[in-house]
Structure formats: structure tokens, C-alpha cells
C-alpha positions in Angstrom: -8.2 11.8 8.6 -11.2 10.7 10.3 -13.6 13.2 10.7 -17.7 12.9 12.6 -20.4 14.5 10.8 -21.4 15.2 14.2 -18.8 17.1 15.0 -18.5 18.7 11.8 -22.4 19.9 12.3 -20.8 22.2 15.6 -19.0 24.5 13.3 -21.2 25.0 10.1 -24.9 23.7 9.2 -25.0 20.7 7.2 -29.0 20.3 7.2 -30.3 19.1 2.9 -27.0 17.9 2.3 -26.8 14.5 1.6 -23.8 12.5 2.1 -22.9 11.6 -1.4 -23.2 15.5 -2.1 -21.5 16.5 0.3 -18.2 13.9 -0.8 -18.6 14.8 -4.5 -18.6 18.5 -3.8 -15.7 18.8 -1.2 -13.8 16.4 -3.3 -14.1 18.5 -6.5 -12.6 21.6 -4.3 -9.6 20.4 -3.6 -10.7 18.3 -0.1 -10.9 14.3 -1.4 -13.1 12.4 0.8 -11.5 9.2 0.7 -14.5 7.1 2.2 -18.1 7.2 3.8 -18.0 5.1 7.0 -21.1 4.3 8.9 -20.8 4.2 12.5 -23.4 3.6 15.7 -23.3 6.8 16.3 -23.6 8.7 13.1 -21.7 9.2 9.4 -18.0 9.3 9.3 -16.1 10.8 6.9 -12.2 10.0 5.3 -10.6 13.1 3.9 -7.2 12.7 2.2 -5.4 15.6 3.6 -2.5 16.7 1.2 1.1 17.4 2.9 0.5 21.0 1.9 -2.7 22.2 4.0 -1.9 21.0 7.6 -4.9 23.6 8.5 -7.5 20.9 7.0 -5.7 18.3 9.5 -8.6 19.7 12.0 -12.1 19.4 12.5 -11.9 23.4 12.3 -10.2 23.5 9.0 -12.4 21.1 7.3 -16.0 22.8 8.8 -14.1 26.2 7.0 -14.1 24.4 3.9 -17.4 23.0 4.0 -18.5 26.6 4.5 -17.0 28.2 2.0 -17.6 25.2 -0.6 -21.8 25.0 0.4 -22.2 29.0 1.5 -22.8 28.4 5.1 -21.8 30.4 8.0 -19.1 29.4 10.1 -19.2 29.1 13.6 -16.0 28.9 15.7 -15.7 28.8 19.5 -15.5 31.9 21.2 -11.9 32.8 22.8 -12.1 34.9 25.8 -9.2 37.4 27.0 -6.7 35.0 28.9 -6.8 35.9 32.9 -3.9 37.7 34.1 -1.9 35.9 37.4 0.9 37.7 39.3 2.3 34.0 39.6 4.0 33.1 36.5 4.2 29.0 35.1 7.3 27.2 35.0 10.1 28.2 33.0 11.3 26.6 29.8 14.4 27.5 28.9 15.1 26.9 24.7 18.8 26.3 23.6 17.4 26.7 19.7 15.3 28.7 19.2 14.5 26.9 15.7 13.7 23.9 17.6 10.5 25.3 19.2 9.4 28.6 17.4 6.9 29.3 19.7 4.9 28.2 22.6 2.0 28.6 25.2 2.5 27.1 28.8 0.3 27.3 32.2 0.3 25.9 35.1 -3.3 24.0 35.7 -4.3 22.9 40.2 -7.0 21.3 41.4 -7.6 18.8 38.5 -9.1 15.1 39.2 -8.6 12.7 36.3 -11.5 10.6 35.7 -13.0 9.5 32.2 -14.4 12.0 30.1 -17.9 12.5 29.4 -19.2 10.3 26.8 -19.8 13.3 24.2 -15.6 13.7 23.8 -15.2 9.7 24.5 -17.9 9.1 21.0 -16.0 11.6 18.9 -12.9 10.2 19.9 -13.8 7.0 19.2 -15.0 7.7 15.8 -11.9 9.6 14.7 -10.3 6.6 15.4 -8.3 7.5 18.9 -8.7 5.6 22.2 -10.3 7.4 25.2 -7.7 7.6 28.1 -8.8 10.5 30.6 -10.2 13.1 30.9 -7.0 15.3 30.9 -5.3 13.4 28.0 -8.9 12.9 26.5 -9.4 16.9 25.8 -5.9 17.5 24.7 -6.5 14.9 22.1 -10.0 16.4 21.5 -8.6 19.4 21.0 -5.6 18.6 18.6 -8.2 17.0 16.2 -10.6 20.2 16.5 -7.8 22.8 16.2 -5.0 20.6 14.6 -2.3 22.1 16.8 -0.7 19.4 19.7 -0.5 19.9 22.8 1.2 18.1 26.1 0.1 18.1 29.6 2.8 17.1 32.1 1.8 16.1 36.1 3.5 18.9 37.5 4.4 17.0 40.7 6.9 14.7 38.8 8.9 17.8 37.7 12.1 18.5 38.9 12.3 22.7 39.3 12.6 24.5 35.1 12.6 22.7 32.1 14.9 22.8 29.3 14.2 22.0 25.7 17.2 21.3 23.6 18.2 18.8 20.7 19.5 15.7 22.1 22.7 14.0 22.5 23.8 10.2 20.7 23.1 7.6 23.5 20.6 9.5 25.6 17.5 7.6 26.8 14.3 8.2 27.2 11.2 5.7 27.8 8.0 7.6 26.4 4.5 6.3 27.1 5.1 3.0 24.8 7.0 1.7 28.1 9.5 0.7 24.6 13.1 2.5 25.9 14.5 4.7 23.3 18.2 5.2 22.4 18.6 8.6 21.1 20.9 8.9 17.5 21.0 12.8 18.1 19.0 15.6 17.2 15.8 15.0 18.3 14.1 17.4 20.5 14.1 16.3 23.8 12.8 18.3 27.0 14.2 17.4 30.8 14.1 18.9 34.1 17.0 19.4 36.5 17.5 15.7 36.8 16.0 13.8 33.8 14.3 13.5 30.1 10.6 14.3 30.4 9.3 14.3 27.2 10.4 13.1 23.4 8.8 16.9 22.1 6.5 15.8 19.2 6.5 12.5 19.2 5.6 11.3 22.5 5.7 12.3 26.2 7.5 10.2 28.9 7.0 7.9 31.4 8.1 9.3 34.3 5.9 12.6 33.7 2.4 11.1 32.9 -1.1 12.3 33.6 -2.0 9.3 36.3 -4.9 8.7 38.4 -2.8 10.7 41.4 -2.3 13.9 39.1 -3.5 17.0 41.0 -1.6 19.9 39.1 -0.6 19.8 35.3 1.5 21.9 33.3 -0.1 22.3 29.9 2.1 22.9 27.0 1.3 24.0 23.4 4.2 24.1 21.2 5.1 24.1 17.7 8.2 22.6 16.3 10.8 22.5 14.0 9.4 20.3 11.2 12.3 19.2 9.4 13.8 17.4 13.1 10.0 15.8 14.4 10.0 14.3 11.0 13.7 13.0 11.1 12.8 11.6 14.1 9.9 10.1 13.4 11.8 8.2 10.7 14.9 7.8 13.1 13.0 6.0 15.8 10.4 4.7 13.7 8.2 6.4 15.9 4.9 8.2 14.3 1.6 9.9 15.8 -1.0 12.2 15.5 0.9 14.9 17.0 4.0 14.6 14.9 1.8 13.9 12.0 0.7 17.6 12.6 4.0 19.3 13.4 5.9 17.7 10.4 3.7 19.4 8.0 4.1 23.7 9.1 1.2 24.4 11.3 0.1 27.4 12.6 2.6 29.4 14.4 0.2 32.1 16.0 -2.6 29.8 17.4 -0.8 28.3 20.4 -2.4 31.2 23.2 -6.0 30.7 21.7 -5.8 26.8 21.6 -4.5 27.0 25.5 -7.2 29.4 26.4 -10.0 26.7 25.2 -8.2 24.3 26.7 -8.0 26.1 29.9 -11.5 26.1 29.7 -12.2 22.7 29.1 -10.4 21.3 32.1 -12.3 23.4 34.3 -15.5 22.0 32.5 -14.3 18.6 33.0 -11.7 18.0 35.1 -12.4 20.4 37.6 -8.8 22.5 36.9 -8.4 25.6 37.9 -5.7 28.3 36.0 -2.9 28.9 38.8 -0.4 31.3 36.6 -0.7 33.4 33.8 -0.4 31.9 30.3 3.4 32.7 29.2 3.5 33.0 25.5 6.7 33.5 23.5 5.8 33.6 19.6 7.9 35.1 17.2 7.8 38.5 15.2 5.7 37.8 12.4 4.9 39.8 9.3 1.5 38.9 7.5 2.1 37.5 3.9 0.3 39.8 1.2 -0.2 39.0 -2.2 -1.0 41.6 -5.1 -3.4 40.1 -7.2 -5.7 41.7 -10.1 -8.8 39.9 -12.0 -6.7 39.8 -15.2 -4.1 37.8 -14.3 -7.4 35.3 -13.3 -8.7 35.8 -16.9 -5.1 35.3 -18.5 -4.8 32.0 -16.9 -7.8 30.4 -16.9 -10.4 32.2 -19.0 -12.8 33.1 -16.1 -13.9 36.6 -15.6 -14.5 38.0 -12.1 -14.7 41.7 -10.7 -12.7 42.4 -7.4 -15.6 42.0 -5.7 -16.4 38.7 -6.8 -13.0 37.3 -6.1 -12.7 39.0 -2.6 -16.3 37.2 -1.6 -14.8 34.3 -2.7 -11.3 34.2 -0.6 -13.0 35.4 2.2 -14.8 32.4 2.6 -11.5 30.8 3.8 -10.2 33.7 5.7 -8.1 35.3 3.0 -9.0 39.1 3.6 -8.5 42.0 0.6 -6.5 44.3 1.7 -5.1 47.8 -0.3 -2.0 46.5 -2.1 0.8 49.2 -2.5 2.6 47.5 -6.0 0.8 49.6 -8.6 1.9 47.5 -11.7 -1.0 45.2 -10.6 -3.6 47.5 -9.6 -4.6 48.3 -5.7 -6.1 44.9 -5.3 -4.3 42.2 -2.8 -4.9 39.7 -0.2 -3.6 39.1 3.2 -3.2 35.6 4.1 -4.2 34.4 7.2 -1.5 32.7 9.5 -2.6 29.1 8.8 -2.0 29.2 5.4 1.6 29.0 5.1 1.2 26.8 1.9 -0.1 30.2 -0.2 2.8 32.3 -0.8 2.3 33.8 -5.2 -0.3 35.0 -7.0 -0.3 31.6 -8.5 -1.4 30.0 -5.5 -4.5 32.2 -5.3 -5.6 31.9 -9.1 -5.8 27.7 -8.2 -8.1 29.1 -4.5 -10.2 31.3 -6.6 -11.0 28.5 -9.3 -11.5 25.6 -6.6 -13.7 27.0 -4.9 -15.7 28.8 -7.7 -16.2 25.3 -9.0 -13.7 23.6 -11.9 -16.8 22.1 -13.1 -18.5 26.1 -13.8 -15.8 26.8 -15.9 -16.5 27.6 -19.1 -15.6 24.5 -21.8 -13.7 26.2 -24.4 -11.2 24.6 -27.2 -7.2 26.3 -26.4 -6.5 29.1 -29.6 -3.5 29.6 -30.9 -0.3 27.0 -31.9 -0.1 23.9 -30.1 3.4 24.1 -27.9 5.6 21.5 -28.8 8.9 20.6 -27.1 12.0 20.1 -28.7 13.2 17.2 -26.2 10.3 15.1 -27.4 11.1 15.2 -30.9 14.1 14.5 -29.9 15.7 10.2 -30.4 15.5 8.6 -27.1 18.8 6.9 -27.3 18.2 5.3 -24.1 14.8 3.2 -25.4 16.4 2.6 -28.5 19.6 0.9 -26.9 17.0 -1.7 -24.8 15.2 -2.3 -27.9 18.9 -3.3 -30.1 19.8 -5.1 -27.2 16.0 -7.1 -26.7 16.2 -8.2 -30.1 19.3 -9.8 -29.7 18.0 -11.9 -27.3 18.4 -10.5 -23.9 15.5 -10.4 -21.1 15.9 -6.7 -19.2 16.1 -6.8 -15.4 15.8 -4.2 -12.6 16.9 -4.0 -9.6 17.6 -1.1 -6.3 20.6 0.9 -6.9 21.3 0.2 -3.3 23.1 -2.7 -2.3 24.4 -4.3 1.1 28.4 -4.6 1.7 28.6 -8.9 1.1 27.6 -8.2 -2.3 30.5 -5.7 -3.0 33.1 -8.1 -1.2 31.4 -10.7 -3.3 32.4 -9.2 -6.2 35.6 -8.4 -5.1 35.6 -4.8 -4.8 36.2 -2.6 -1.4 33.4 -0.6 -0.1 35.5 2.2 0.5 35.3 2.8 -3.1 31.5 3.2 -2.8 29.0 6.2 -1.9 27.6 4.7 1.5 24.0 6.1 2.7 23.9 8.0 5.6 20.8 6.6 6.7 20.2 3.2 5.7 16.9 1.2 5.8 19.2 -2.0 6.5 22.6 -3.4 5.8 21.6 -4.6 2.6 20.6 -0.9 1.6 23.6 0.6 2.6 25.9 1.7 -0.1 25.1 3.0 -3.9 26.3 0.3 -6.2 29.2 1.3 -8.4 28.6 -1.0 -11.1 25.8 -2.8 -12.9 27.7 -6.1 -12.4 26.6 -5.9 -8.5 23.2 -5.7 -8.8 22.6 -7.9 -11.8 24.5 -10.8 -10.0 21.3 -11.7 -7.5 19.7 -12.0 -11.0 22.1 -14.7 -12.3 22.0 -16.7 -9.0 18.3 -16.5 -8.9 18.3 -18.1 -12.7 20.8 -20.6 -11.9 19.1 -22.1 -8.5 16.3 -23.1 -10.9 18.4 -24.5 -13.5 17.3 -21.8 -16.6 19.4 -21.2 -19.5 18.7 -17.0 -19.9 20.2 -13.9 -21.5 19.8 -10.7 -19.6 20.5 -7.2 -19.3 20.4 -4.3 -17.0 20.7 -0.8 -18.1 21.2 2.0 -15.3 22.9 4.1 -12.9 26.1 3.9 -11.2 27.5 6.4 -8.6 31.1 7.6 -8.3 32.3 9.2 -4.7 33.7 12.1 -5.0 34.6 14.6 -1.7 32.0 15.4 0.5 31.4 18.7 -0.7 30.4 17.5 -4.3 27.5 15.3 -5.9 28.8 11.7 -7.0 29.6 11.0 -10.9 26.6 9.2 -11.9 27.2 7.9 -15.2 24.9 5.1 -16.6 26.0 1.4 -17.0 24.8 -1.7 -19.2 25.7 -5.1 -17.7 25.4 -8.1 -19.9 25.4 -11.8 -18.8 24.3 -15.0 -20.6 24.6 -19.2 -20.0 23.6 -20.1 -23.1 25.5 -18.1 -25.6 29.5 -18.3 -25.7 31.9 -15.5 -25.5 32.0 -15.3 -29.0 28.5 -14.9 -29.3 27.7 -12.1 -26.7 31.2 -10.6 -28.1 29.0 -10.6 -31.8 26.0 -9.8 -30.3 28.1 -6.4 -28.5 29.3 -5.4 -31.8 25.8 -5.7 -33.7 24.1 -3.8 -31.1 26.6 -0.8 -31.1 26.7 -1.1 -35.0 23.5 -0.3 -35.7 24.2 3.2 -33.2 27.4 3.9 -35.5 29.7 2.4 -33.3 32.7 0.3 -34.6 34.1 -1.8 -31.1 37.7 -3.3 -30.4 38.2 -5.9 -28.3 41.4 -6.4 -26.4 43.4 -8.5 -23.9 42.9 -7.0 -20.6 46.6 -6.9 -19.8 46.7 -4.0 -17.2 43.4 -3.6 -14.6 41.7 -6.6 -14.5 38.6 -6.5 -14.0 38.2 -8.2 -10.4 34.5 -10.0 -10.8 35.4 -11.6 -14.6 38.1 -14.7 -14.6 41.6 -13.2 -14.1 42.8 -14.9 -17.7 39.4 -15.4 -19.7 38.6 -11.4 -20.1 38.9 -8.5 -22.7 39.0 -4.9 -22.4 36.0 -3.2 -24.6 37.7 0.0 -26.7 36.0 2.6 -28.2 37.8 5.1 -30.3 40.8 4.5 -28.1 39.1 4.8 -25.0 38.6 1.6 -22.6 34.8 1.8 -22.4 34.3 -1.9 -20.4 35.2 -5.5 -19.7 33.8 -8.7 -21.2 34.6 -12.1 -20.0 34.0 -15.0 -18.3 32.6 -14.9 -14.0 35.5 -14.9 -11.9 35.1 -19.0 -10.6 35.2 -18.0 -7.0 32.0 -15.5 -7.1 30.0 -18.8 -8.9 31.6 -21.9 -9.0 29.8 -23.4 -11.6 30.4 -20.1 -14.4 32.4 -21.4 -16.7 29.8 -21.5 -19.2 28.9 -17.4 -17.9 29.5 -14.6 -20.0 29.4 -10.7 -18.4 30.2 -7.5 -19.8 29.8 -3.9 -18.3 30.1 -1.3 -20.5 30.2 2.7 -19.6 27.2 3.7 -22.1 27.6 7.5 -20.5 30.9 7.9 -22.2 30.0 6.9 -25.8 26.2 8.2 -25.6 27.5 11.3 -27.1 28.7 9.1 -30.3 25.4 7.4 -31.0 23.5 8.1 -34.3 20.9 5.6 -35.9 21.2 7.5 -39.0 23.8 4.7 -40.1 25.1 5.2 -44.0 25.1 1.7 -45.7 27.1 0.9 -48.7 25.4 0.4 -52.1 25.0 -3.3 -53.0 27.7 -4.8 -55.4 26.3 -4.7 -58.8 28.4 -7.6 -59.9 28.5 -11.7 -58.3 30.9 -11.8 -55.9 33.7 -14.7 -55.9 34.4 -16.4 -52.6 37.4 -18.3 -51.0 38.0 -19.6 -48.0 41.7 -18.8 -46.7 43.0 -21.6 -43.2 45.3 -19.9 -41.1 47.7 -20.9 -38.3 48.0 -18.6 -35.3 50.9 -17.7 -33.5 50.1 -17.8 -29.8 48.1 -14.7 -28.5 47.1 -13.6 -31.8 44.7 -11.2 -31.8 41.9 -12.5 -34.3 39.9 -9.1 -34.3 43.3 -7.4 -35.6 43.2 -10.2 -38.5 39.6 -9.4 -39.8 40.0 -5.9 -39.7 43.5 -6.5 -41.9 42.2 -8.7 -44.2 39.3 -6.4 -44.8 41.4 -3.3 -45.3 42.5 -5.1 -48.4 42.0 -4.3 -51.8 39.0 -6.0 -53.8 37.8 -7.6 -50.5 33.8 -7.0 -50.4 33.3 -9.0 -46.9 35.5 -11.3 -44.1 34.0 -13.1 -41.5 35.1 -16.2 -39.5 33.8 -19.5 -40.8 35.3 -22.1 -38.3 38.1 -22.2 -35.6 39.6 -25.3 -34.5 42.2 -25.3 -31.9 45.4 -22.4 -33.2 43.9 -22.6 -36.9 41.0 -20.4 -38.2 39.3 -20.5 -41.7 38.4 -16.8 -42.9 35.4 -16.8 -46.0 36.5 -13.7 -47.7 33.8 -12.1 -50.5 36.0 -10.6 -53.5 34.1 -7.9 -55.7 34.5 -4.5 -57.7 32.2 -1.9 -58.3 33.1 -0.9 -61.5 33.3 -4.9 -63.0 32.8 -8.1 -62.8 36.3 -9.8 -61.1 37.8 -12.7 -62.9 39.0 -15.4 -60.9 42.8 -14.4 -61.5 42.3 -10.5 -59.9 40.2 -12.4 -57.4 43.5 -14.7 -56.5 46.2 -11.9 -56.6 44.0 -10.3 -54.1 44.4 -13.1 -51.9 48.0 -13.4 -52.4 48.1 -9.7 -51.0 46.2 -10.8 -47.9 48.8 -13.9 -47.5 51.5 -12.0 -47.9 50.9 -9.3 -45.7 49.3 -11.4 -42.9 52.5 -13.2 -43.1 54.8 -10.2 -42.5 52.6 -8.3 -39.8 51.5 -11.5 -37.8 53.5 -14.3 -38.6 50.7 -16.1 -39.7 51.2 -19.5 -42.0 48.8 -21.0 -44.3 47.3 -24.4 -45.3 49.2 -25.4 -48.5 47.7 -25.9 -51.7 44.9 -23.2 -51.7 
């Protein structure tokens, strides 16, 4: 927010403070001046206003905080006793009361719009808002000096009472952009007996203007539901200073005040005249107190103040002691003015003490006592040390959104009535949750092969499961794994000596039930885990990529084995004694499983190691390591053992031999 330094100077006395003081010091309590602009007409300050203190989105707010941060005295307008009329202003009628909380309207004759005076058009100016007229002009003015919006409709455009209600899907309504609006339902909207007047919040309409031919006004000062001027902001991609304001909690009990100045200010310069009494209608409100004792301060943050001491200090922002009847913390407590709704616990006026006592005049002490430590970070990150197995194999990690448009699914051939679909998406190709890894690590792929690279890659994250409406998605994690220049059997190894070193023994199988629909309908595998189908490898399905035969993918459910993992791995002794090797040839029958083969051959007797040494066409050549622990094996144990493998690979798998071994 943009604020003058001349206008600052109208509420509190800046004189011997320098600029760069003045930043440094309202920055260290809690108010970050962004920048120090120089204008024509004077210094301009940025603030960063946080989403918590709406009350410092005004030149008010800030001028209370300059006070209270440099000791000066704060001067705020004076607000006479409103004026009492036997005529009342127009009705507005509110369906929801939630909508609009409360409000301020009167009815303002006699006005002659005309530019403002050249004091309002420099401050506009320099807060960065265009001059307009004199009537827009001061409810402008006055939105940045109070930081509550206001709207003035030309009353002779006005069709009888006005209603305020949320709106219907496929209403219309063209505000002052001239840019015609299609309503999605649930914005505020106010109308007359025969049209939309105004989109409440966000920005009035056309056909209700303040024009050069405006002689009577209806002024209105509202404040609205934050949760629906912010969804429509987003909605209609429609943002201003006003909704900026009522997005954020203001003020519920300022509206009369603010109308009563502005009352004022149209007479001053726009000639206006009140013609009705100001109708208010503002909610029952009970004032927040807070019980709050000096020990509590010390307990938290060391510093030692007297009740005295911290009530001067609150005071300084309007936060008045009060007589607190909770004896368990003494008789001391604060009531909170009505623009602070961000202060609520005790806690929240410790931080208000300290910031404006000065962080810096705290007292630089070392902490006493144990150091805190947390379980959870002693704790193996599982997840880290996954990425790391899987880098050093080789593999280049990717990221991607987890939301994904609806040609990518039926790419992949799967239906998007299997997936979580956003209510509101940013675009069509944000508008569903992907439901596997695969789908968002295929733009990846594409993007690698339309430059011709040979790569390895990997993406580890969420996936989301619909389940009924009532109930949040599954959202168990997912590793996809795809690769052109290593071969099935290769990222199959790589698989197994990534989950090995977690303590994870993996099966591969045929994936005779369930295909999986992206991989190639008769080049793919089921992964197993204990039992338990835990993913897919295999070869792209040809119609997603065209040119994949030489691409490998895998997904693989990491949520439901995570559980299993432990790096604590218990490896065997080494052999004291030389091993003797032979290399068995085998003939396979047709859809022979060569994993079941290994894992056979190494279940037997005397055998130290097996491992695949070459495959050629239906025969495969298995180097086996003989060896004992207890002696060294002669070459006749070593052969009977091999025998035993022949003999039972014959009678479980039908397997022949090369002759002569």
C-alpha cells in the first residue's frame, strides 16, 4: 500500500524523523516498509500490509502505528452526532444476512460533480489511484484514510428499493469496466425493482454511475461477507481496492462514523446536502477481552514489565485495560478494540507487547535448560533415502503439477471418471488430480524424445484416489520409472537393487489379469511384493508413442510397502573357502518364468550365488558359485550339487540341458 508522508503528517507529527528512521523503525514493529518513493510532491512510502491487520490497510491505521512506535499523539478527525431526518433513505432489503453484516446508507441532494480540489487529486495520485470526481474522488479518499469502502449510487437511475442477495448462474451484470460479466453464482449482487445495480465489493455498475448529470446520490457503506468477495474476485478475475479491503475482516462497527465524514465532505466539495437520516443496521456485538498478567510476558519471553507498563504500551494502539473477572490470571485484562479482529489469545498480545516495546531492547540472553529435540527428526527419512538408491542407479528425478488436463488421461488410456476432478480449475489442462505418476511423467519422456536424448528418469509423488463426496481422496505416493537407453532387463535389475538395499526381495510376473492400459498389452509384468501386486513394468503401449519400443516404464505403489522398508540390511559372512564355479545352458519351455529358475536354483544345497550370464533366443546360461562354510568343496560335492539342480529343474520346469557338461 501506497501511503504520502503528507498525509500521514495529518494524523500524527513526524517533524526529526528522517526517512530511513522512520522505515527501519516501523519495519522492526511489525509494519515493513517495502520502499521509499520520491515523488513531486513529497516522500511516499510502500508498506507491506500482512493479510492479518486489514486496520493498517488505511492511512488511519498506519498514522496509529507510527504513534505508538515514535510516542506521538494521535490526531483523528472529529465525528459529530449524525443529524436526525423524519425522511428515511431508501430501503435495502438483505436475503442473507451473512452476505452484508452491516451497513450505513443516506440519501445525499443537491450535489454537482466536478473535479476535486487539487489537495484530494495529489494524494490520490500518489497512492497510486486516478482522480475521477469529485463524488467518486472522496469515497476513494476516504477508503484509503479509513480503510472501509464505500459506494455512491445516482439516485435518479434507481428503480424504487434495493435488494441485496447472492446471485444466480447466468445473471449479468456490466460494472464500470464496460467488460459484461456472466455471473457463476454466489456473488453478491444488489438490483432495484427492474435490474442489477451493483457487483457489491468488487465493482459498481453501469447503469447506476455517478455522471456529470448526477444531482442526488445514495451513499452506501457496507461490509461484507469475506469468504464470497474473495471467491469472486477469483471467480471473475475481478480485483480492487475495495475488495482488497473486504476480503481481509474489516471493521464491522465503523460504517456510521465513516458515512458521517463522508457526509461532510460532500457538502465541503460537492455541494451535497444530507436529505434523510443515516439508517444503520450493525449487528449485536460483544467486545473481545483478554485476561492477561505480566508473568505470562516474563515466562515467554524473558521481559519484565509492571501492569502499568504494559497497559501504556497497548494503549498506544487502542487496546484499553479493563478489570478482568478470571482470577487464575490476576485482575488484569484488555479490551480489544473493534478493528482488531486479528487479536483474539493472550498469545497475540505477548507478540503486541514485545513489538512495540522494541525486539531489538530485549535482553540478549543464551536459552537454559535441555535443548528440545524431536523424535521425527531422528527419525530415517525413507522418502530421501529411496531418491538417493534410485539416483545412483542412474536415474535423473523430475517434477511435475499433480494436476493434469483430460487429453493426457485419454492419452494414457484411462477414463477421467476414475479421477478426482477440481471444482475450480485454472484451465482444462488443470482440471483433474492425476491418479498415477505415469501421467505426469509422460510430458517428460516426450519432451526428451523431440530432442533426440537418451535419459533415465524418475518421479516420486502423490497420487489421489476418489472416494464419495463426503470423504478425503486416498492419496498414496507413487514412483514412475521410464528409461531409452537401458532394456527391460536392466531397469527390471536396477528395481530389484534399489528395493534390496531397503530389505525388499521383488517378484516379477506375467501380467495375465489387469493389464496395465499405458504399457504394451503383451510386453508387461506385474511387480509382487510379499504376495501383494505392488506395480507394473513394461514396455510404452505403441499407440501412446509410436517410436517406444526401446521405452521402459514402471509405476510402483511405494505407500503400500513403505511400511516394510529398513536400511538396517543383515549381510551374510563372506565364504572363508574359494568357491568353484560352473556354468549350467538351459533350454526353456515356452513362457518359462526365468525369475522362478534363479530363485530354484539358489534354494539348492551348496549353491553360494546364481545369476544369469547370457540368454540367446529359448536357451539361457546360469554361472552358479558352489561353496561351504565349514570346508573347502572338492570338485565331486561341487558336481552332485549340480546334478540336484538338473534334476530338479527338470521335474518342476521341464527344463533340458546342453549335453556333455
Amino acid at each position: 500500500m501506497l501511503i504520502p508522508k503528507l498525509w500521514l503528517q495529518k494524523f500524527v507529527d513526524l517533524t526529526g524523523i528522517s526517512d530511513a528512521e522512520f522505515a527501519e523503525k516501523m519495519t522492526f514493529a511489525g509494519n515493513k516498509v517495502e520502499s521509499i518513493q520520491k515523488h513531486k510532491l513529497g516522500t511516499v512510502f510502500e508498506f507491506e500490509i500482512t493479510s492479518n491487520r486489514p486496520d493498517t490497510l488505511s492511512v488511519i491505521g498506519i498514522a496509529r502505528e507510527v504513534a505508538a512506535v515514535f510516542n506521538r499523539e494521535l490526531k483523528l478527525p472529529r465525528i459529530n452526532k449524525p443529524k436526525l431526518f423524519k425522511r428515511q433513505p431508501l430501503t435495502m432489503k438483505i436475503l442473507d444476512k451473512n452476505l452484508c453484516p452491516t451497513h450505513s446508507i443516506v440519501e445525499i441532494s443537491n450535489v454537482k460533480v466536478k473535479p476535486s480540489n487539487q489537495e484530494i487529486q495529489n494524494l490520490l495520485e500518489m497512492s497510486g489511484i486516478r482522480p475521477v470526481n469529485n463524488i467518486v474522488d472522496i469515497t476513494n479518499f476516504l477508503m484509503l484514510e479509513t480503510g472501509q469502502p464505500m459506494h455512491a449510487f445516482d439516485a435518479d437511475k434507481l428503480k424504487n428499493k434495493l435488494t441485496l442477495r447472492s446471485a444466480k448462474k447466468g445473471e449479468k451484470i456490466i460494472p464500470l469496466d464496460h467488460k459484461s460479466k456472466i455471473l457463476s453464482g454466489g456473488e453478491i449482487i444488489i438490483e432495484d425493482e427492474e435490474k442489477l445495480v451493483d457487483l457489491a465489493g468488487l465493482m459498481g455498475g453501469l447503469n447506476s454511475e455517478i455522471s456529470d448529470s448526477t444531482a442526488k446520490a445514495y451513499l452506501l457503506v457496507p461490509v461484507y461477507s469475506p469468504i464470497n468477495i474473495r471467491r469472486a474476485g477469483k471467480t471473475l478475475k475481478l480485483r480492487s481496492e475495495a475488495s482488497n479491503r473486504f476480503e481481509k475482516n474489516i471493521d464491522l462497527l465503523q460504517t456510521q462514523n465513516v458515512i458521517i465524514r463522508t457526509i461532510e465532505l460532500l457538502a465541503k466539495e460537492a455541494g451535497g446536502k444530507q436529505a434523510s437520516s443515516i439508517k444503520t443496521v450493525m449487528p449485536s456485538v460483544n467486545p473481545t477481552i483478554i485476561p492477561f498478567a505480566p508473568q505470562i510476558l516474563e515466562k515467554y519471553t524473558g521481559l519484565i514489565l509492571t501492569e502499568k507498563e504494559i497497559s501504556k504500551i497497548l494503549l498506544k494502539v487502542g487496546i484499553t485495560p479493563v478489570i478482568a473477572r478470571s482470577p487464575r490470571r490476576g485482575n488484569l485484562a484488555f479490551q480489544i478494540p473493534s478493528f482488531r479482529r486479528d487479536l483474539s489469545i493472550p498469545a497475540d498480545l505477548i507478540e503486541e507487547t514485545v513489538r512495540l516495546y522494541g525486539y531489538n531492547n530485549l535482553k540478549k540472553t543464551l536459552p537454559i535448560g535441555e535443548i528440545p529435540t524431536n523424535p521425527d527428526a531422528l527419525a530415517i527419512n525413507y522418502d530421501r533415502k529411496l531418491r538417493q538408491l534410485i539416483a545412483v542407479q542412474g536415474y535423473t528425478e523430475t517434477y511435475a503439477s499433480t494436476l493434469i488436463g483430460k487429453n493426457l488421461i485419454e492419452r494414457l488410456k484411462l477414463d477421467s471418471k476414475n479421477h478426482l476432478k477440481v471444482l475450480r480449475p485454472m484451465s482444462s489442462d488443470f482440471e483433474y488430480m492425476r491418479r498415477t505418476t505415469a501421467e505426469t511423467i509422460l510430458p517428460a519422456i516426450e519432451t526428451n524424445l523431440n530432442v533426440g536424448a537418451n535419459f533415465s528418469i524418475f518421479e516420486l509423488g502423490t497420487v489421489f484416489y476418489p472416494k464419495n463426496s463426503a470423504e478425503l481422496p486416498d492419496q498414496p505416493q507413487e514412483l514412475a520409472i521410464a528409461s531409452n537407453n537401458k532394456n527391460y532387463g536392466e531397469v527390471k535389475g536396477d528395481i530389484e537393487i534399489i528395493f534390496k538395499q531397503l530389505n525388499l526381495n521383488l517378484d516379477f510376473e506375467p501380467a495375465a489379469n489387469n493389464p496395465t492400459p499405458f504399457l504394451h498389452p503383451f510386453k508387461q509384468g506385474k511387480i509382487v511384493c510379499e504376495g501383494e501386486v505392488i506395480g507394473s513394468i513394461g514396455w510404452i503401449h505403441p499407440e501412446i508413442i509410436a517410436d517406444g519400443e526401446n521405452l521402459i516404464m514402471a509405476t510402483i505403489n511405494i505407500s503400500s510397502i513403505n511400511s516394510k522398508f529398513n536400511i538396517n540390511v543383515q549381510y551374510p559372512e563372506q565364504y572363508k573357502y574359494s568357491p568353484i564355479i560352473e556354468d549350467i545352458t538351459l533350454f526353456l519351455p515356452p513362457n518359462t518364468l526365468v525369475g522362478k529358475i534363479i530363485g530354484q536354483i539358489k534354494h539348492t544345497k551348496l549353491v553360494a550365488c546364481a545369476s544369469i550370464s547370457t540368454i540367446w533366443q529359448n536357451s539361457m546360461t546360469v554361472r552358479v558359485e558352489f561353496n561351504s562354510d565349514f570346508k573347502q568343496l572338492t570338485q565331486t560335492e561341487a558336481n552332485q550339487a549340480k546334478d540336484k539342480i538338473i534334476a530338479d529343474l527338470s521335474a518342476q520346469f521341464n527344463v533340458t540341458f546342453k549335453t556333455g557338461y
